[in-house]
Residue frames as qw, qx, qy, qz and C-alpha x, y, z in Angstrom:
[[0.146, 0.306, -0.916, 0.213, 23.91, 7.16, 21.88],
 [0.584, 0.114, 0.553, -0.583, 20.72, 6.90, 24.12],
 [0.671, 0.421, -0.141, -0.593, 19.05, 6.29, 20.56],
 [0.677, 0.325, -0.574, -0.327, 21.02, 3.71, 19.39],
 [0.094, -0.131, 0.885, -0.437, 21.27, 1.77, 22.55],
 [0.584, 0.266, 0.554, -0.529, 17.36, 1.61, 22.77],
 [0.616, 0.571, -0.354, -0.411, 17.46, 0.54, 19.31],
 [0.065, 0.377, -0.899, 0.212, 20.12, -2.17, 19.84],
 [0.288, -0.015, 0.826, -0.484, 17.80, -3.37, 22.75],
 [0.759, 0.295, 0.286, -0.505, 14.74, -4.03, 20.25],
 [0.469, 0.536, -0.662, -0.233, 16.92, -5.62, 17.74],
 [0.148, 0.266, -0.923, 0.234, 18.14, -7.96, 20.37],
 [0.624, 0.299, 0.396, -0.604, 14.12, -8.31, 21.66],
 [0.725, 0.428, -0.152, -0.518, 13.07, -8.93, 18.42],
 [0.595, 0.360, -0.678, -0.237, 15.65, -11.58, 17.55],
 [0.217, -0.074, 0.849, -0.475, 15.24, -13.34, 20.96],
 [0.562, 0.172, 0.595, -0.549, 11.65, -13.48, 20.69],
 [0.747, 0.374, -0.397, -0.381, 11.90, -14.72, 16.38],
 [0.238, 0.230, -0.942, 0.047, 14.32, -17.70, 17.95],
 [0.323, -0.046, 0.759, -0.563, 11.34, -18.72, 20.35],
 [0.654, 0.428, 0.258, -0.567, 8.83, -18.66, 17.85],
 [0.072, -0.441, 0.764, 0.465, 11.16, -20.26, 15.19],
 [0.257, 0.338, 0.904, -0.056, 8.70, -23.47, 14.96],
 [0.336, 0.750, 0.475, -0.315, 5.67, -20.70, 14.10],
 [0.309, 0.827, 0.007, -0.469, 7.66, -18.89, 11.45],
 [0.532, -0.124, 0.714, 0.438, 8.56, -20.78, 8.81],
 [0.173, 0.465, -0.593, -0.634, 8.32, -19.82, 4.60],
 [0.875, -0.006, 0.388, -0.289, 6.42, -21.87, 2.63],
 [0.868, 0.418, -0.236, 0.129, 9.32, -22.64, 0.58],
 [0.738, -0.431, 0.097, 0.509, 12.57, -23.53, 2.77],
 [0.493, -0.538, 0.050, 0.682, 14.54, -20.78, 2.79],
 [0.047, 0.184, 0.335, 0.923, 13.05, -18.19, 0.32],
 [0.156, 0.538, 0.532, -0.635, 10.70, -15.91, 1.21],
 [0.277, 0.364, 0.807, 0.373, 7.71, -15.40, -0.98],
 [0.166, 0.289, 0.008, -0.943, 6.52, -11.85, -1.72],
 [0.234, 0.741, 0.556, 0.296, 2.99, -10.89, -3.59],
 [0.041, -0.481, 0.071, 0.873, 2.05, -8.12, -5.35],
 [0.621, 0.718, 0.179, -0.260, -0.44, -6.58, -8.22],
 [0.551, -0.139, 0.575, 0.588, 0.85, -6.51, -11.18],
 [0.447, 0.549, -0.198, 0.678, 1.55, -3.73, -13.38],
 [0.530, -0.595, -0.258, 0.547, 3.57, -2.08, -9.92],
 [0.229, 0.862, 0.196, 0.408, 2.95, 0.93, -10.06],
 [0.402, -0.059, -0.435, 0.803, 4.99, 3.87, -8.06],
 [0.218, -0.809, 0.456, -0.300, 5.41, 5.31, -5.56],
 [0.929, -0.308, 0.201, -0.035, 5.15, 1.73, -4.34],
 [0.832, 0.416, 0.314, 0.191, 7.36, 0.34, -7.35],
 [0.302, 0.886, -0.167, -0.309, 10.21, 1.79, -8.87],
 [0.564, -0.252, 0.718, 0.323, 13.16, 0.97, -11.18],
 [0.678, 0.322, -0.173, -0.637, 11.11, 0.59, -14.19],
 [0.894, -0.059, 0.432, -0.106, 10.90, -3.26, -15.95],
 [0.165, -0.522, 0.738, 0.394, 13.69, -4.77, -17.90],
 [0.725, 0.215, -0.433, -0.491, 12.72, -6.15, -21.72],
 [0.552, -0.042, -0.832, -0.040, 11.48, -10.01, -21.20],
 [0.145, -0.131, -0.875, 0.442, 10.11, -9.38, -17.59],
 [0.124, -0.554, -0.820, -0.071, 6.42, -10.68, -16.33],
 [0.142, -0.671, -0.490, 0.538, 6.01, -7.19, -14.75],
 [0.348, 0.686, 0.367, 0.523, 4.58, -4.45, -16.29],
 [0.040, 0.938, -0.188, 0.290, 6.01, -0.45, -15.57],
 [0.025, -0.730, 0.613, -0.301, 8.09, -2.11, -12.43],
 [0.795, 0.033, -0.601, 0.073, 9.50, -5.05, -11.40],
 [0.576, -0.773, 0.082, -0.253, 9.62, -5.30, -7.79],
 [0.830, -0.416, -0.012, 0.370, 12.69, -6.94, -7.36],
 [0.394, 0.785, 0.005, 0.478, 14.38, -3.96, -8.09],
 [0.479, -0.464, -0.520, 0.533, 14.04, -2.69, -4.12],
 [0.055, 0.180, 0.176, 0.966, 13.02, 0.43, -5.55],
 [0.421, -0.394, -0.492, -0.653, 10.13, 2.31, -4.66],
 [0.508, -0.385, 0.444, -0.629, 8.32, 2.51, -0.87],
 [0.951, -0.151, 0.130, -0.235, 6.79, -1.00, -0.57],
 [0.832, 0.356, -0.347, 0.245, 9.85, -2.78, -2.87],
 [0.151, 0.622, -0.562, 0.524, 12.20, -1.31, 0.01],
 [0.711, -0.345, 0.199, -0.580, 9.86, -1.77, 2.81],
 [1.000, -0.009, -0.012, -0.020, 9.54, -6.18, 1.66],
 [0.596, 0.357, -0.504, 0.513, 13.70, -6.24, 1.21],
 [0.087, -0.511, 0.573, -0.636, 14.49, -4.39, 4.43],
 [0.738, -0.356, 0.349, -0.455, 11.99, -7.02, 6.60],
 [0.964, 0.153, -0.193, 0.096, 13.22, -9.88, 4.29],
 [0.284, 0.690, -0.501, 0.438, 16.77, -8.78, 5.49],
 [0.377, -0.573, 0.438, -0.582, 15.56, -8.34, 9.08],
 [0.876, -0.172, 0.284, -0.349, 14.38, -11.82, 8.92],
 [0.655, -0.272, 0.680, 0.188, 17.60, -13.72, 7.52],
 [0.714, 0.496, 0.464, 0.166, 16.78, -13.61, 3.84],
 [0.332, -0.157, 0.435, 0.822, 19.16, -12.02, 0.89],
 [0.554, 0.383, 0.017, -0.739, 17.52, -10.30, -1.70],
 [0.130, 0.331, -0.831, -0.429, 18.85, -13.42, -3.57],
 [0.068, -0.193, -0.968, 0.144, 16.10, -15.81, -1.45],
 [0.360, 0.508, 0.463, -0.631, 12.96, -13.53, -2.06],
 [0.116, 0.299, 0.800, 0.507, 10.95, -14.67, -4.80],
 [0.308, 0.319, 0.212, -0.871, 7.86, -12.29, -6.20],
 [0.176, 0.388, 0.889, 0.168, 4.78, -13.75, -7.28],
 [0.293, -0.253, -0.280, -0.879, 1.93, -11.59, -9.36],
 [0.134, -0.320, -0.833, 0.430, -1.28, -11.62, -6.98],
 [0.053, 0.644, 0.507, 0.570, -4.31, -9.97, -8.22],
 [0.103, -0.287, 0.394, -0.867, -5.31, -7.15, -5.33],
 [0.692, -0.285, 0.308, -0.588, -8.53, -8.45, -4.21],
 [0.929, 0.094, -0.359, -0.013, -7.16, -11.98, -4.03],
 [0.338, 0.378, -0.646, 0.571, -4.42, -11.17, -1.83],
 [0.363, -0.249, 0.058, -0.896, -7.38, -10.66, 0.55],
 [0.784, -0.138, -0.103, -0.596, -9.71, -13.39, 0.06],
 [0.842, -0.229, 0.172, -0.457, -10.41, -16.23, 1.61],
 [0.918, 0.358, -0.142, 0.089, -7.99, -19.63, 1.00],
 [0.695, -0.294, 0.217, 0.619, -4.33, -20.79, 1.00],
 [0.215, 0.952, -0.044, -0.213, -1.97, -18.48, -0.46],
 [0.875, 0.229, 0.043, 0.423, 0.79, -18.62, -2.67],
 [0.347, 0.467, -0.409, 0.703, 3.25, -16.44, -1.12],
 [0.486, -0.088, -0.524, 0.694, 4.51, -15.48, 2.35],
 [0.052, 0.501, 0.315, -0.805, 3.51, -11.92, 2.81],
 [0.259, 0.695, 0.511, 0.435, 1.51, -9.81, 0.15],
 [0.103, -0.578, -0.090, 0.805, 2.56, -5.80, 0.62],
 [0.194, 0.319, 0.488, 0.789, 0.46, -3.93, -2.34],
 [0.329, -0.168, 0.107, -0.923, -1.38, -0.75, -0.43],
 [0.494, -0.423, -0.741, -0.170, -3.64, -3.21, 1.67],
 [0.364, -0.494, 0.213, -0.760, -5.55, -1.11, 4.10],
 [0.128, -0.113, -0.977, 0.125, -6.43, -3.18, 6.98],
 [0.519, -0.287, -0.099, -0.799, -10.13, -3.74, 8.13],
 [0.531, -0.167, 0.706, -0.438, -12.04, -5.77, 10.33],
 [0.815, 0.412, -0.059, -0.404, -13.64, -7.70, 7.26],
 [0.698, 0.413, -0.575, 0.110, -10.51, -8.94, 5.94],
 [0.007, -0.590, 0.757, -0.281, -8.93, -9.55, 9.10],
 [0.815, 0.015, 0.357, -0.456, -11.32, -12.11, 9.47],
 [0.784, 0.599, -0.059, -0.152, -10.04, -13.92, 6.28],
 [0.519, 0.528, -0.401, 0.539, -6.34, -12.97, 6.07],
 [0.454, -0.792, -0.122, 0.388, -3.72, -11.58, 9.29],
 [0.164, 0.930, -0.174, 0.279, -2.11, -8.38, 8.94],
 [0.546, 0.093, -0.313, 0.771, 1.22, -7.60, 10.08],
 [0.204, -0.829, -0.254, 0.455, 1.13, -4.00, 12.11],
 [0.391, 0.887, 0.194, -0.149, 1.12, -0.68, 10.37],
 [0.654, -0.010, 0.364, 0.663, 4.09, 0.01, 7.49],
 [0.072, 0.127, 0.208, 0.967, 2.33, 3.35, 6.29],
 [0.209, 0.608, 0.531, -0.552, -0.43, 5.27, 8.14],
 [0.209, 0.082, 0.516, 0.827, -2.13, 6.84, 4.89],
 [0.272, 0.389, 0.281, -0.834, -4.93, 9.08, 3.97],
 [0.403, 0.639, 0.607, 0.246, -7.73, 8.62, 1.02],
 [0.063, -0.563, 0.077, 0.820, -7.51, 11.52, -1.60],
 [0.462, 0.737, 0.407, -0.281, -9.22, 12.48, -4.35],
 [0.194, -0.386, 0.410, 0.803, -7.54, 13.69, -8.15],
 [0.336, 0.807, 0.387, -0.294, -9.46, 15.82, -10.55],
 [0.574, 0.542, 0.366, 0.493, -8.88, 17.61, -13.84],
 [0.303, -0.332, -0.057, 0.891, -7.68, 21.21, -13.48],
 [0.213, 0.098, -0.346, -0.908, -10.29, 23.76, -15.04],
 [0.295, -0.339, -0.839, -0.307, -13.35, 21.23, -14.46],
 [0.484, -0.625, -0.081, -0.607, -16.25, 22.52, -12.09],
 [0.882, -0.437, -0.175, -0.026, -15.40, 19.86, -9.63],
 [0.434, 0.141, -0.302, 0.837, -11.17, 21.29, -9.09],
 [0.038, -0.486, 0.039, -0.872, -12.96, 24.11, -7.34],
 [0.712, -0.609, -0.271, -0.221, -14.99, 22.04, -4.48],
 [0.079, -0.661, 0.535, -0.521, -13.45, 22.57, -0.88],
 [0.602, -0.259, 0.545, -0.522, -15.70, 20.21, 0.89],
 [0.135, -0.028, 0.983, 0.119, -16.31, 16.56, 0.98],
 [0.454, 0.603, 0.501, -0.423, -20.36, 17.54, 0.96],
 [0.344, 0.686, -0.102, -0.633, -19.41, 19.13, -2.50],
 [0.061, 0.374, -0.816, -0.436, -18.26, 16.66, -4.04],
 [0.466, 0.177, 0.763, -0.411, -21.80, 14.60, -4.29],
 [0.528, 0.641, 0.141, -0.539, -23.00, 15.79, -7.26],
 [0.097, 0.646, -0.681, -0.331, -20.19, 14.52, -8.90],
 [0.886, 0.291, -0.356, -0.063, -19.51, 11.02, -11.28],
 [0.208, -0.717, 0.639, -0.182, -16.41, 9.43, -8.76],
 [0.915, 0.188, -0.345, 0.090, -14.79, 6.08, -9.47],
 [0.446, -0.598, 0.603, -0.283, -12.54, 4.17, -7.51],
 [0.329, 0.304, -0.888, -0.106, -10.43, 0.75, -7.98],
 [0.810, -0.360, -0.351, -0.300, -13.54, -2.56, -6.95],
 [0.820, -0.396, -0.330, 0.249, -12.77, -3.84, -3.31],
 [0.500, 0.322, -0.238, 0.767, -10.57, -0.94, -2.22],
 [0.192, -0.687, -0.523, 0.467, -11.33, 1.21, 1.14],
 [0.287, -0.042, -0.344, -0.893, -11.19, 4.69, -2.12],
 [0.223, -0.257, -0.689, -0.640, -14.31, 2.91, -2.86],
 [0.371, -0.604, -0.641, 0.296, -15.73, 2.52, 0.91],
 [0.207, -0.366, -0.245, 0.873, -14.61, 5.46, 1.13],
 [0.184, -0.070, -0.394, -0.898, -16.65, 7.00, -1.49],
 [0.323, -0.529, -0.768, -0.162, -19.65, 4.65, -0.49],
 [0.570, -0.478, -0.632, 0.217, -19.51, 5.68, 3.41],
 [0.380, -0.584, -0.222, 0.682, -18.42, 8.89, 3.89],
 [0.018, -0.035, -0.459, -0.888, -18.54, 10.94, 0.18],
 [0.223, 0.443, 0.858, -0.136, -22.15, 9.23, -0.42],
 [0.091, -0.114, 0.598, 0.788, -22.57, 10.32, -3.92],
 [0.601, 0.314, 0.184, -0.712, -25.74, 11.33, -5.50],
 [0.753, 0.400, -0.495, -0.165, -24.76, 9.26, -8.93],
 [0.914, -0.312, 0.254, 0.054, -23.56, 5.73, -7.88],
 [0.173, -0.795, 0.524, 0.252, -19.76, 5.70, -7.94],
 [0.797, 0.408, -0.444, -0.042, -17.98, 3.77, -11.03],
 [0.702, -0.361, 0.590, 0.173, -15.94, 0.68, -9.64],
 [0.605, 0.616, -0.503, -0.029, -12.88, -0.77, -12.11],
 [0.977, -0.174, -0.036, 0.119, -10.97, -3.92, -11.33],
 [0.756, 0.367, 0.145, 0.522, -7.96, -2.07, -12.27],
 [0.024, 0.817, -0.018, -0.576, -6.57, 1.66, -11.30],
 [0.260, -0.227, 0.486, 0.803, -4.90, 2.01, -14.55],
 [0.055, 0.648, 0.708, 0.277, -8.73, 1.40, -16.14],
 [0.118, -0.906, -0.344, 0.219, -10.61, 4.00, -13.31],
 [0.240, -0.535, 0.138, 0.798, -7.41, 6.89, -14.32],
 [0.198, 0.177, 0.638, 0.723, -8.08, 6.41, -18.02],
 [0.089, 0.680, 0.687, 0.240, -11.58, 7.01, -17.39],
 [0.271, -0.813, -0.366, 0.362, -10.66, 10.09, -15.40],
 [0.032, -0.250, 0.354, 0.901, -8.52, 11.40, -18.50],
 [0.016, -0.344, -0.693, -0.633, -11.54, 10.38, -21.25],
 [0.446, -0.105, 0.196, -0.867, -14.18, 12.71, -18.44],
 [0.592, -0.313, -0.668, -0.324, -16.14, 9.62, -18.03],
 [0.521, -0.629, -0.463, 0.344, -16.02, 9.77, -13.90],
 [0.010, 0.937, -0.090, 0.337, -15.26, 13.79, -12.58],
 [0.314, -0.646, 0.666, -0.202, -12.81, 12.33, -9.80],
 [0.771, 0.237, -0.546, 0.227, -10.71, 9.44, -9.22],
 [0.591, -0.723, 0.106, -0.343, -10.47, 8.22, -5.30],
 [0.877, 0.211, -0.391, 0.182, -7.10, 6.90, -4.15],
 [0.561, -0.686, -0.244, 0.393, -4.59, 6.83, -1.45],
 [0.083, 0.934, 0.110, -0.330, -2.93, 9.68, -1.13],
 [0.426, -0.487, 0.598, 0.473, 0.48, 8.80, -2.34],
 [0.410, 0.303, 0.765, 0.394, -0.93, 7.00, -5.54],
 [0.307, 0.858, 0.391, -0.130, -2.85, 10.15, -5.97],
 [0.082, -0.887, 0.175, 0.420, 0.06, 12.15, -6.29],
 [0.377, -0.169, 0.773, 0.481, 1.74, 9.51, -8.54],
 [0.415, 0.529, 0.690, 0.269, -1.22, 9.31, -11.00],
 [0.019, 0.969, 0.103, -0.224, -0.93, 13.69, -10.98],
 [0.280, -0.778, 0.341, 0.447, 2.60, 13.77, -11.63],
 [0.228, -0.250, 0.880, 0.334, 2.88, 10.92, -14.08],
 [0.296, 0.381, 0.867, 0.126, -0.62, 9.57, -15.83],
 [0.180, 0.739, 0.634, 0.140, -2.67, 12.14, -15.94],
 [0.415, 0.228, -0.023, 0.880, -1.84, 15.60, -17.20],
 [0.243, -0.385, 0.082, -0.887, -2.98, 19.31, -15.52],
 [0.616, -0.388, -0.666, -0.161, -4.48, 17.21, -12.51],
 [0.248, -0.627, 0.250, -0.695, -5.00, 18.13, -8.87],
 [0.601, -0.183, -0.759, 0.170, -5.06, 16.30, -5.72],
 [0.393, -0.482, 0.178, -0.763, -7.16, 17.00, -2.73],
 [0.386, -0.069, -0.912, 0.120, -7.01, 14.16, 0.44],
 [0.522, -0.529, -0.482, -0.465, -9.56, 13.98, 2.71],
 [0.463, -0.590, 0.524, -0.405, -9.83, 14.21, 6.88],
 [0.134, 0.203, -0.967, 0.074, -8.31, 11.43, 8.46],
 [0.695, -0.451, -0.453, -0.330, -11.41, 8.57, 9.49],
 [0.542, -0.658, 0.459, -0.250, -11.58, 8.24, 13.22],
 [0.849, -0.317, 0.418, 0.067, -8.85, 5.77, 14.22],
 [0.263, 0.737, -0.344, -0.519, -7.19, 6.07, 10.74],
 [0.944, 0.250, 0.037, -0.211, -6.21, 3.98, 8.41],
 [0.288, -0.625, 0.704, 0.177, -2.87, 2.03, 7.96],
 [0.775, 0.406, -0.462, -0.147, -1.41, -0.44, 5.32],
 [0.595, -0.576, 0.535, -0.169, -0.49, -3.61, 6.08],
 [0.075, 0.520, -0.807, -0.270, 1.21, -6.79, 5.33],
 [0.783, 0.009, 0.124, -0.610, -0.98, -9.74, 4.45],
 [0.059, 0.456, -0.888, 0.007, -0.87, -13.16, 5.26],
 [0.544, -0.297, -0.706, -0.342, -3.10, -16.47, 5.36],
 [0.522, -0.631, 0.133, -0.559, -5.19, -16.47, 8.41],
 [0.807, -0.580, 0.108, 0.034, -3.46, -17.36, 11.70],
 [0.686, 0.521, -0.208, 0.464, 0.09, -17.36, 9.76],
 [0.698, -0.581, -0.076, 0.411, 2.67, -17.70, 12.54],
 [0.503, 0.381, 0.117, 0.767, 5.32, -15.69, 10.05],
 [0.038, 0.863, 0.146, 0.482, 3.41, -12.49, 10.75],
 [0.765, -0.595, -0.030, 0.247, 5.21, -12.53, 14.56],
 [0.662, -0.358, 0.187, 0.631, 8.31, -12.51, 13.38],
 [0.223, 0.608, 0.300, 0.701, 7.32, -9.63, 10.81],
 [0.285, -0.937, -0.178, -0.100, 6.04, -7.64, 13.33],
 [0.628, -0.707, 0.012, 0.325, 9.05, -7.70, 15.06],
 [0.542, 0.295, 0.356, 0.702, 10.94, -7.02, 11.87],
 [0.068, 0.710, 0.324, 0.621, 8.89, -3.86, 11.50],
 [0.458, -0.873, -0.162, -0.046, 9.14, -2.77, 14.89],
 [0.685, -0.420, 0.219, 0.553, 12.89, -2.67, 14.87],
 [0.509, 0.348, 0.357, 0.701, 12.86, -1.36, 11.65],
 [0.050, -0.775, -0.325, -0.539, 11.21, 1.83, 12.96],
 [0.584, -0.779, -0.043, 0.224, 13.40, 2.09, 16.32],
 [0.647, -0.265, 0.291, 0.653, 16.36, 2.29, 14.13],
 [0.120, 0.662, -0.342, -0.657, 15.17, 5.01, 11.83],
 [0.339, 0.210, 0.835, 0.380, 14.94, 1.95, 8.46],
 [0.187, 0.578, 0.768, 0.202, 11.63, 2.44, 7.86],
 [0.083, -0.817, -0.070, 0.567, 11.76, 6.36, 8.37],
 [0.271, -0.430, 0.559, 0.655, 14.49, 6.71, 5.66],
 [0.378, 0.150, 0.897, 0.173, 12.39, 4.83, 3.57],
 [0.143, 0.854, 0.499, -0.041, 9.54, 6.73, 3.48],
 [0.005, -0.813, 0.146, 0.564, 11.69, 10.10, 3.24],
 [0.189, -0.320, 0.678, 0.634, 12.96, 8.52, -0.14],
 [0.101, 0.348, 0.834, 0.416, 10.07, 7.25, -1.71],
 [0.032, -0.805, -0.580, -0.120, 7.02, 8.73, -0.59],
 [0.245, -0.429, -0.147, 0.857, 8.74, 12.86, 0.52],
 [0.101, -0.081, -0.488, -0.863, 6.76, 14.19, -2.33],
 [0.363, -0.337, -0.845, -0.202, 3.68, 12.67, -1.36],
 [0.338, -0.394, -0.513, 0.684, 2.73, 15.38, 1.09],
 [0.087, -0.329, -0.061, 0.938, 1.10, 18.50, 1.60],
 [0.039, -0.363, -0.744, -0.560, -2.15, 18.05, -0.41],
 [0.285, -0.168, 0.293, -0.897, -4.84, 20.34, 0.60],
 [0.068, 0.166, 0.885, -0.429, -7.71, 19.13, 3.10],
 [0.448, -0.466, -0.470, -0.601, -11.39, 19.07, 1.85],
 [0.245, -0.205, 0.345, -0.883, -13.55, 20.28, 4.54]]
């Protein structure tokens, strides 16, 4: 009772404090809310798969399938919108990012936040604390390293402008200089044809590209970085909307939403051993 009273009381917070700001959170199309996203959507994020004649390739996000596809419906909900009034637009990944106007509302496609971009873009607040992990061939010399020091010697690749790839810069810091692909679906191929020895991703996507792309693979994630790392929602810079997301997301996680969520999509996604 306690639970859903104090729940209740951020609902009613939240929608008190979206009527004040009403003026700051407006859509840039009247009454539909504009989603980005990469395009092919891959899962976990993504699921559903894509229906013959549509622009999206493995999943179409307006399904509501899949951790992120739930994630944008449940905040479009929170914020007055059907699923009927949320349009999805294709957005390359490092374009959701950069600099400029933007053609959609939010952008939710595994965007770590950083101080770099936030300069550029505003985040929303955190929708999925996540780890960086690592997936390897099974039987290769590199399945057998424990440590992050071991893994230096190694070929490692990692999707261009992603924090895999900082991560590989700033804290792996490879002998061989780490392959970069515009594309994960490119950097996995290379990591079935042995052209890179690992493949750096978050952890969830690691476990998707193990279970589903790439056969006899392994997945090892790394210590958290200090302060960790969290995905966020992305919006043009100073974008009054993100307010009235936040509060979306902050109710959604007093009531248990955004919990559920994650136990459906991402509950697999766990338990990867820790490189030393």
């Amino acid at each position: 009772m306690r639970k859903g009273i104090a729940g209740l009381a951020v609902l009613l917070a939240f929608v008190a404090a979206s009527n004040a700001a009403a003026a700051s959170c407006q859509t840039i199309s009247t009454g539909t809310l504009t989603i980005g996203t990469d395009n092919p959507a891959y899962g976990p994020w993504y699921g559903g798969g894509s229906p013959s004649g549509s622009k999206w390739k493995v999943n179409d996000p307006s399904t509501g399938k899949g951790y992120e596809s739930a994630v944008a419906y449940a905040v479009a909900n929170a914020l007055g919108f059907n699923s009927a009034h949320v349009q999805w637009t294709y957005v390359p990944f490092n374009r959701s990012f950069a600099p400029g106007r933007k053609s959609f509302d939010f952008d939710i496609n595994q965007i770590s936040y950083t101080p770099a971009r936030a300069k550029v873009v505003t985040f929303s607040d955190s929708y999925y604390d996540v780890n960086q992990a690592i997936v390897v061939l099974a039987g290769t010399k590199i399945a057998s390293v424990s440590t992050v020091a071991g893994l230096r010697g190694f070929k490692l690749g990692a999707q261009l402008g992603t924090t895999s790839y900082a991560y590989i810069k700033g804290h792996i810091k490879p002998s061989t200089q780490p392959a970069v692909y515009q594309q994960n679906a490119a950097a996995v191929q290379a990591l079935k044809n042995k052209q890179i020895d690992g493949l750096v991703v978050d952890l969830p996507t690691a476990f998707y590209v193990s279970a589903v792309q790439v056969s006899h693979a392994k997945v090892r994630q790394f210590p958290s970085v200090p302060g960790g790392e969290h995905f966020g929602l992305v919006f043009a810079k100073d974008n009054g909307l993100v307010t009235c997301v936040n509060g979306a997301l902050t109710a959604l996680k007093a009531n248990g939403t955004l919990a559920r969520i994650r136990q459906t999509w991402l509950a697999k996604a766990t338990g990867a051993p820790v490189l030393k």
